[in-house]
C-alpha positions as CSV (number, residue, x, y, z in Angstrom):
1,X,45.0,-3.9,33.5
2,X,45.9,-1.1,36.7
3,X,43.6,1.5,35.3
4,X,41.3,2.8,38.4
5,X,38.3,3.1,36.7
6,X,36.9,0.2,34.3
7,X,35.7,2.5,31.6
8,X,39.3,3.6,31.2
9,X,39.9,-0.1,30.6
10,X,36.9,-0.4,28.5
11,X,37.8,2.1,26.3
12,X,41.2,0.9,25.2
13,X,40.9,-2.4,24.8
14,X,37.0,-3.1,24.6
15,X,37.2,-3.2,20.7
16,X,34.3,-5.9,20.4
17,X,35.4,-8.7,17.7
18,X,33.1,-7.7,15.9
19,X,34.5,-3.7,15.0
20,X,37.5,-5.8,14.4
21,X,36.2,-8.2,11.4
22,X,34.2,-5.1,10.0
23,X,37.6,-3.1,10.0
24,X,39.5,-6.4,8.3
25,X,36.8,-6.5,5.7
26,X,36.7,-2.7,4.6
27,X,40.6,-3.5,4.1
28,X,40.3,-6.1,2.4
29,X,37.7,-4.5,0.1
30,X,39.6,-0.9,-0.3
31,X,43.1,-2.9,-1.4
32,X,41.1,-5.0,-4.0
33,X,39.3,-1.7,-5.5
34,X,42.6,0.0,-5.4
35,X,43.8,-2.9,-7.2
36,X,41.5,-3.5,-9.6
37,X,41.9,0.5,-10.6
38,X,45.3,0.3,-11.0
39,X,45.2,-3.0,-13.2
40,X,42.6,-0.9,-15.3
41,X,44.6,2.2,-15.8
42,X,47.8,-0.1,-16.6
43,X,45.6,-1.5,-19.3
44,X,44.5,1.6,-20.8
45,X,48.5,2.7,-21.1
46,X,48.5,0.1,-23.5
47,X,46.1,0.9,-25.6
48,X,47.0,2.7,-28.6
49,X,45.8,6.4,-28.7
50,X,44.4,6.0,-32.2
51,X,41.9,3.1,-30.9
52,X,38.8,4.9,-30.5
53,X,35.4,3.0,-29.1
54,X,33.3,5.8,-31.8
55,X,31.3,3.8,-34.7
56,X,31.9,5.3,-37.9
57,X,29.7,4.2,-40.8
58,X,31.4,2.9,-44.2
59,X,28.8,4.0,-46.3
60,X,27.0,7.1,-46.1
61,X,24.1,7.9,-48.3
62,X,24.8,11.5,-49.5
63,X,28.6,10.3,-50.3
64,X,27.3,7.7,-52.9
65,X,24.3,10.2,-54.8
66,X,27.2,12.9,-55.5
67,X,29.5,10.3,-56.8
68,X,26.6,9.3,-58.9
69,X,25.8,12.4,-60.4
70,X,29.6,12.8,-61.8
């Protein structure tokens, strides 16, 4: 490659195959979790704000004995 010394050839263009697949794949991996994030926070725009995951009971005890003792 013209370098003088082999380490300086080494060095630049010794990237083993292997550095290269295991740079490919953390790629690969970081676009598909940035993907994935920004599919879920699209989806969560369309939610309505009034949805809320928090069970509420339809029938509470105290409720009914004061409606009882009217």
């Amino acid at each position: 490659m013209g370098h003088a010394n082999i380490d300086v050839t080494q060095n630049v263009y010794g990237k083993s195959w292997w550095e290269e697949r295991v740079d490919a794949v953390t790629r690969a991996v970081e676009a598909v979790t940035i993907a994935a994030q920004d599919a879920e926070k699209e989806a969560k725009k369309d939610e309505p704000e009034s949805v809320s995951n928090e069970w509420v009971p339809l029938w509470v005890p105290q409720q009914e004995s004061k409606i009882a003792s009217c």
